[in-house]
C-alpha positions in Angstrom: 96.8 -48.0 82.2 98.6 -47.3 79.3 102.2 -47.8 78.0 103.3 -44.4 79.9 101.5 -45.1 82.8 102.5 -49.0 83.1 106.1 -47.7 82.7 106.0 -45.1 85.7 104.3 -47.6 87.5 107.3 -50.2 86.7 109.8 -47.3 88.0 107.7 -46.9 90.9 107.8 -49.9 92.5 111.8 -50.9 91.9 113.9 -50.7 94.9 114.8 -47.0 95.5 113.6 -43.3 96.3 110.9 -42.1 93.5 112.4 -40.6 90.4 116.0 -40.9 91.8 117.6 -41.3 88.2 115.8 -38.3 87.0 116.0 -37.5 83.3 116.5 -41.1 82.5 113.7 -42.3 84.2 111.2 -39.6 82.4 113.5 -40.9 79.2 112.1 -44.7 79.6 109.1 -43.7 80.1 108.8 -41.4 77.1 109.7 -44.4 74.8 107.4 -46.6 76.4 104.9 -44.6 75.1 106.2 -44.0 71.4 106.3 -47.6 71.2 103.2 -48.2 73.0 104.3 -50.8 75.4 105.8 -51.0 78.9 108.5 -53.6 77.9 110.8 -51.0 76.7 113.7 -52.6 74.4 115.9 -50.4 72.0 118.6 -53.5 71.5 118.7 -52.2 67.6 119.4 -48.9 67.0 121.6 -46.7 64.6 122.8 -43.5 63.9 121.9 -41.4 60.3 124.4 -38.9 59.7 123.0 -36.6 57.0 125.5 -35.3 55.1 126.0 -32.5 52.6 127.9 -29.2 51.3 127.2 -25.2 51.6 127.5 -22.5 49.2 128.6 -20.4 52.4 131.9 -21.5 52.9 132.7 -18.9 49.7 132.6 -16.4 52.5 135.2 -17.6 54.4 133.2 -19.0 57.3 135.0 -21.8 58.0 138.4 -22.9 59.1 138.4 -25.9 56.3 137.0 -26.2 53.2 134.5 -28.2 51.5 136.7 -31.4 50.4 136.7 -32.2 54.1 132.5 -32.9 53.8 133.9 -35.7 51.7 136.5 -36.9 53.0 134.6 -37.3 56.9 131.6 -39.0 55.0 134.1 -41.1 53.2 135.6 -42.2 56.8 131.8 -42.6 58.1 131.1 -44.7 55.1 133.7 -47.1 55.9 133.7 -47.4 59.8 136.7 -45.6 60.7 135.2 -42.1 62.4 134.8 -40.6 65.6 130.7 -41.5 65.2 131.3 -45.1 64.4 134.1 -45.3 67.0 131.5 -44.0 70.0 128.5 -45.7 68.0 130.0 -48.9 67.6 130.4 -48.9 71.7 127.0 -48.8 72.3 126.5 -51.5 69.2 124.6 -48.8 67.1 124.8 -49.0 63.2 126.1 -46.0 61.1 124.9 -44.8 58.0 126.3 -42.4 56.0 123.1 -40.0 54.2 124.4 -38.2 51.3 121.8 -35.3 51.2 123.7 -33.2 48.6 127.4 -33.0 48.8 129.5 -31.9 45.9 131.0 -34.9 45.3 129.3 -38.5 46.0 130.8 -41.0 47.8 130.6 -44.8 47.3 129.0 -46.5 50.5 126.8 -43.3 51.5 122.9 -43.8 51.1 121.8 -41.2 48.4 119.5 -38.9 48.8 120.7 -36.7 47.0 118.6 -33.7 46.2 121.5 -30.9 44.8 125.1 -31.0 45.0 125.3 -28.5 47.8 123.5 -25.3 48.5 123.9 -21.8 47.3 126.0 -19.2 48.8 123.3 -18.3 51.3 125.1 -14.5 51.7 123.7 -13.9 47.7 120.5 -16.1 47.3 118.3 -18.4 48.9 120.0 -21.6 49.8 117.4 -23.9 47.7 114.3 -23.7 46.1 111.5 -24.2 48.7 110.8 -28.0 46.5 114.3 -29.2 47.0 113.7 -27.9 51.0 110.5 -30.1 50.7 112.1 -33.1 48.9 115.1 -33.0 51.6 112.3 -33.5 54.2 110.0 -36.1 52.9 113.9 -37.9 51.9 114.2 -37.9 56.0 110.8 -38.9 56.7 111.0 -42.1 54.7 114.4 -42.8 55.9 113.0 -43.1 59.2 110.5 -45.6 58.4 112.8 -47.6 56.2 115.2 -48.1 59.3 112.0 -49.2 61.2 111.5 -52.1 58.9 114.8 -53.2 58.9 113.9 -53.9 62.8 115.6 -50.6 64.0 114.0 -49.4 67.7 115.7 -45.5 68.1 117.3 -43.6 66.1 120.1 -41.2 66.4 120.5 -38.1 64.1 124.2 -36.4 63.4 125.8 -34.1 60.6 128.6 -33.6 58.9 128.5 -30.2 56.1 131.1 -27.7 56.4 129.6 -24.2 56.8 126.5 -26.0 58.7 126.8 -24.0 61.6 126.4 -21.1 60.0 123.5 -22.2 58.3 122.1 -23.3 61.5 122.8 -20.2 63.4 121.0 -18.2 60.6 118.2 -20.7 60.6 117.8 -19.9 64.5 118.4 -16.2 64.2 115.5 -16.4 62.4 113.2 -18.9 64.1 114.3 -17.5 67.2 113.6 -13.9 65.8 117.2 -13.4 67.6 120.2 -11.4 66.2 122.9 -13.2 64.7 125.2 -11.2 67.6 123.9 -12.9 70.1 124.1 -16.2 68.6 126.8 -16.4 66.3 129.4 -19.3 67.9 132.7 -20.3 66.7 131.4 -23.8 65.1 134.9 -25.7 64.9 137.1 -23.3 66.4 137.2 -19.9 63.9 140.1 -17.5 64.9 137.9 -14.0 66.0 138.2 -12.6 62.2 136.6 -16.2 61.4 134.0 -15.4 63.7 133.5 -11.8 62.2 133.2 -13.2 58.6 130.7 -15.4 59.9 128.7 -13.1 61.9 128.0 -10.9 58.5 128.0 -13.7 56.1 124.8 -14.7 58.4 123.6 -10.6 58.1 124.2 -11.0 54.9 122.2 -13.9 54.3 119.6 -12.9 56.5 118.9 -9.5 54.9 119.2 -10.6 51.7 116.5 -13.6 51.9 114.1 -12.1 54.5 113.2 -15.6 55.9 109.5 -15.7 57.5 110.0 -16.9 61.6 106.5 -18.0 60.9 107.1 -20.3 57.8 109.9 -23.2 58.9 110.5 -24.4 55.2 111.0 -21.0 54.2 113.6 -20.5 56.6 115.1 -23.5 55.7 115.0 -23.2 52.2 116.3 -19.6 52.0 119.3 -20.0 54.8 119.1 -24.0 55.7 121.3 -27.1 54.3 120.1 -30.0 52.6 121.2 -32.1 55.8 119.3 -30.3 57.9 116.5 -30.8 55.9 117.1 -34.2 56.2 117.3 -34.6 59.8 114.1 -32.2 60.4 112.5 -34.9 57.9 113.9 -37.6 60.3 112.5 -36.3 63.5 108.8 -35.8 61.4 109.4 -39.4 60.5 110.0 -40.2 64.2 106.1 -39.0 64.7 105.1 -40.9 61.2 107.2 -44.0 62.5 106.8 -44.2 66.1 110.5 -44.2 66.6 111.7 -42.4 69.1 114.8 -39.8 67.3 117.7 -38.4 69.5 119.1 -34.9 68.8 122.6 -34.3 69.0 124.3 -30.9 68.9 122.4 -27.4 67.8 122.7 -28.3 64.1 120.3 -31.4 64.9 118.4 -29.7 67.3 117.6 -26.4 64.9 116.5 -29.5 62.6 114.5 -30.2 65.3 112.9 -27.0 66.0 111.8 -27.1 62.1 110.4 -30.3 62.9 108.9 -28.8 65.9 107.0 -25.7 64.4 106.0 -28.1 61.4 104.4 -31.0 63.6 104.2 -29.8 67.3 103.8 -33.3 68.1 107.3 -34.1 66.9 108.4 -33.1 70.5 107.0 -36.2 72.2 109.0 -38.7 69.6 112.3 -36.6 70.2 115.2 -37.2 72.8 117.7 -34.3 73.6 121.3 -36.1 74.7 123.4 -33.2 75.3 124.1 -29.2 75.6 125.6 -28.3 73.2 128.5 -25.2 73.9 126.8 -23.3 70.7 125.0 -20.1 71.6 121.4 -21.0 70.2 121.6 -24.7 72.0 120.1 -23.4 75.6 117.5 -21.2 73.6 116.4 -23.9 71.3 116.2 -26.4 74.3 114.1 -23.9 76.3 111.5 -23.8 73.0 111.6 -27.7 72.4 111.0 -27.8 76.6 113.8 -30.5 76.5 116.8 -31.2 79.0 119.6 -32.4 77.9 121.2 -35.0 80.6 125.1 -34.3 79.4 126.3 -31.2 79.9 130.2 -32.0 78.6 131.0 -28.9 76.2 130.9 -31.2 73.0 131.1 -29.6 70.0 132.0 -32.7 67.8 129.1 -33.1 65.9 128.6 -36.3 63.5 125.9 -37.6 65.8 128.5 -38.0 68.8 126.9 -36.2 71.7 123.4 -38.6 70.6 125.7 -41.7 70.5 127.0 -40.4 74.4 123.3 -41.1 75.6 123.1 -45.1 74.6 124.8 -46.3 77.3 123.3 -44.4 80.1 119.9 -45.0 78.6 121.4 -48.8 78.7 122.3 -48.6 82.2 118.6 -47.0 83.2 116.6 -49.6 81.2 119.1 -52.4 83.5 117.6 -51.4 86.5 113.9 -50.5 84.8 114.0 -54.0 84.0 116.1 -55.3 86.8 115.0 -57.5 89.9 115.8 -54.8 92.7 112.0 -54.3 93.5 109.9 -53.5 96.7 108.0 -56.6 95.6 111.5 -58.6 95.5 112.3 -57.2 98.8 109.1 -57.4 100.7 108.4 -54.0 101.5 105.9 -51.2 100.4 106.3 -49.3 97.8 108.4 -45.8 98.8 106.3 -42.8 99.5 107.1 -39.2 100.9 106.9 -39.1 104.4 104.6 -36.1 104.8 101.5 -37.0 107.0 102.8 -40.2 109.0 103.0 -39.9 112.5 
């Protein structure tokens, strides 16, 4: 048998009906084969939170302005956010990524690769090699967490603007009109969510992204942190690490990832819905469920920090005593066909 197998079998036999936790179980067991073994452990884990600025926010597109980029990376960087208050929890370490915000902040990993995008609504976003070096920055991120011992990985964000980067990255990966999809990101009044709506037009019409070319799209209506975290879940393939999505900004990230490396999908966990429009249609493409379904809308990696402790709570009783063998009974099977 292999790892997957070993670890269904493991489920199998403990001491209750077959697949009764569900998602969590087919969560185990999807680890156990990234990591190729049965024994699954993630004791050390952290969080990336990839960082950076958008030349959108000229529109009017958000309810805050860019300073606040640095000033929640700043908190990030020094322990005191909502991601390293949820994170910290579940014993996860928190690094701050600075992809390319405007102004650097001492404590963040750089990675820089521009200090901020473009205004999107005018010109691409980047260069298609700045898309590329924004990925590749992700993909070795991943394997440099790896050797400092870390077993998972959680992806967040923090840009302002992002979501409408990310809703114009899956108008167009989705081939889906920005009416439909357009959400209120962190609370925009209705003439915020107007703005926004033709800002991603705008940006849309303008650039022409091709739904059949992932880096263009990125690079012509993405963010740098997006990059980075599509680059983290390639490096989850690269790695072996299994990478948990958070909200729709990491899992459009993903859905690059996805269209770039199809295999990406097996090395990726979803942890919750997000309330975003494009979530449930990115989801349905990825063919991932999401176990919490709590209208978050927090971003930062928050919704992926959520998910430790259940997982923690499954692998408990994956690796607990509570087995048919412990008991002395057979192992449960559907009653169909006995007498």
């Amino acid at each position: 048998m292999n790892a997957r197998e070993q670890a269904q079998w493991k489920w199998d036999h403990v001491a209750k009906p077959l697949h009764s936790l569900g998602l969590l179980e087919d969560m185990i067991v999807k680890i156990a084969g990234i990591h190729e073994t049965a024994n699954v452990r993630i004791d050390k884990r952290c969080a990336l939170v990839f960082c950076a600025d958008h030349g959108v926010v000229a529109e009017g597109v958000s309810q805050s302005g860019s300073e606040v980029t640095q000033l929640v990376a700043q908190s990030i960087a020094e322990g005191t956010a909502n991601i390293n208050l949820m994170a910290g929890f579940s014993n996860a370490d928190v690094y701050a990524v600075d992809m390319g915000m405007l102004n650097p902040v001492p404590g963040t990993l750089d990675r820089r690769i521009a200090e901020g995008t473009a205004n999107m609504a005018k010109q691409p976003a980047m260069t298609c090699e700045q898309a590329q070096s924004a990925l590749q920055a992700g993909i070795d991120l991943v394997g440099e967490m790896k050797e400092k011992g870390y077993q998972i990985i959680l992806t967040g964000e923090m840009g302002i603007g992002n979501t409408t980067a990310s809703t114009a990255m899956s108008c167009a990966l989705l081939e889906f009109s920005p009416e439909g999809l357009t959400g209120r990101g962190a609370g925009l009044s209705d003439a915020g969510l107007v703005r926004k709506r033709n800002a991603i037009e705008r940006a849309l019409s303008v650039n022409r992204p091709d739904a059949n070319d992932p880096v263009d799209v990125l690079a012509k209506v993405g963010g740098l942190e997006i990059a980075g975290m599509a680059g983290a879940f390639l490096g989850g393939v690269e790695h072996r690490v299994p990478v948990i999505i958070d909200g729709v900004i990491s899992a459009v990230a993903a859905l690059v990832a996805a269209r770039i490396c199809p295999e990406a999908k097996d090395f990726m966990l979803p942890s919750h819905m997000s309330r975003e429009p494009a979530a449930l249609r990115i989801m349905d493409e990825l063919e991932l469920k999401p176990i919490i379904h709590a209208d978050m809308a927090l971003g930062e990696g928050t919704g992926a920090a959520a998910l430790l402790p259940l997982l923690d709570m499954a692998l408990r009783v994956y690796h607990g005593p509570h087995t048919f063998d412990d008991l002395g009974m057979d192992v449960y099977t559907p009653q169909e066909g006995k007498k």
